[in-house]
C-alpha positions in Angstrom: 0.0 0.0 0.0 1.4 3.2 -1.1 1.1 6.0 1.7 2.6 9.9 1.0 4.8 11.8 4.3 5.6 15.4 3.9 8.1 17.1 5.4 8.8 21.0 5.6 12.1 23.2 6.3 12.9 26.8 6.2 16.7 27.5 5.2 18.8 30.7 4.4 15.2 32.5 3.5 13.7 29.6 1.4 11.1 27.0 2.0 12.0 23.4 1.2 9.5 20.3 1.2 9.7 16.9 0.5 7.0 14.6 -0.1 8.0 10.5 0.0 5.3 8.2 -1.2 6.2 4.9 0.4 5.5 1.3 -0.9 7.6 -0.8 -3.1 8.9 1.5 -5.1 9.9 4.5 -2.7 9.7 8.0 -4.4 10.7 11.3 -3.7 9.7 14.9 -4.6 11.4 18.1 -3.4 10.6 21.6 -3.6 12.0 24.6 -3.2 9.9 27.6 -3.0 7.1 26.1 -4.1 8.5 24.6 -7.4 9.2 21.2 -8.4 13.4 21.3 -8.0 14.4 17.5 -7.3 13.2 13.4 -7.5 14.5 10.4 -7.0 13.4 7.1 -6.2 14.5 4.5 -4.0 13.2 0.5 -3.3 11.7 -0.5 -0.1 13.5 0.8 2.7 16.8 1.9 1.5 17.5 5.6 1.4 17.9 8.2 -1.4 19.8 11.7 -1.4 17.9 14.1 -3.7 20.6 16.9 -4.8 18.3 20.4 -5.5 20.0 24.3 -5.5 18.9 27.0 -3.6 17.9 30.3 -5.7 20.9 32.6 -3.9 23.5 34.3 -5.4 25.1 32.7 -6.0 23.0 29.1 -5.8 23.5 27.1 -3.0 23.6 23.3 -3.6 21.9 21.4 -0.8 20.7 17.8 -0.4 17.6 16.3 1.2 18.0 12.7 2.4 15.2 10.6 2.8 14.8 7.1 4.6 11.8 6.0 3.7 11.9 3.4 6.8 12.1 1.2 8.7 8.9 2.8 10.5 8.2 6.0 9.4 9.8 8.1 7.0 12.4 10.7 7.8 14.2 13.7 5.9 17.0 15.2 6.6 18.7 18.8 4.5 22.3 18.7 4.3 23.8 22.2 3.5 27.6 22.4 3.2 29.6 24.0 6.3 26.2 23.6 8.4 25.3 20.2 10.5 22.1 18.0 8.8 18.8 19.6 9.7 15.7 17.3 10.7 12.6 18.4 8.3 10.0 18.7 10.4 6.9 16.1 9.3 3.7 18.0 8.0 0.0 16.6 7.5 -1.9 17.8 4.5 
């Protein structure tokens, strides 16, 4: 059964979210400022780095990693010279 998790940061003035729809096939979507920047997909529970730019001058590469499970799902935004950020689940 194929269930969707959202997750929501704010980072150097930007909004990023991610939304991973679990099942077999694990995918991920991530954006930034509202517009579709990143996907990648994944199997079961293995996890998947998403690599998406920030729109600074000049643009700031980022990641969001997302472990789809065991349990339930978790993100994480890795900036460089900054420590990995928990996203922060979100219900829509």
């Amino acid at each position: 059964m194929r269930r969707r998790h959202h997750f929501h940061i704010d980072h150097a003035g930007h909004s990023v979210s991610a939304t991973v729809e679990t099942g077999r096939r694990v995918e991920v979507e991530i954006l930034v400022d509202g517009k579709e920047t990143g996907h990648g997909t994944t199997h079961h529970d293995r996890p998947v780095t998403v690599q998406v730019e920030l729109p600074t001058d000049p643009p700031t590469a980022v990641s969001v990693r997302a472990t789809p499970g065991p349990g339930v799902p978790r993100c994480l935004l890795e900036a460089p010279d900054a420590v990995p950020q928990v996203m922060s689940p979100r219900r829509y």
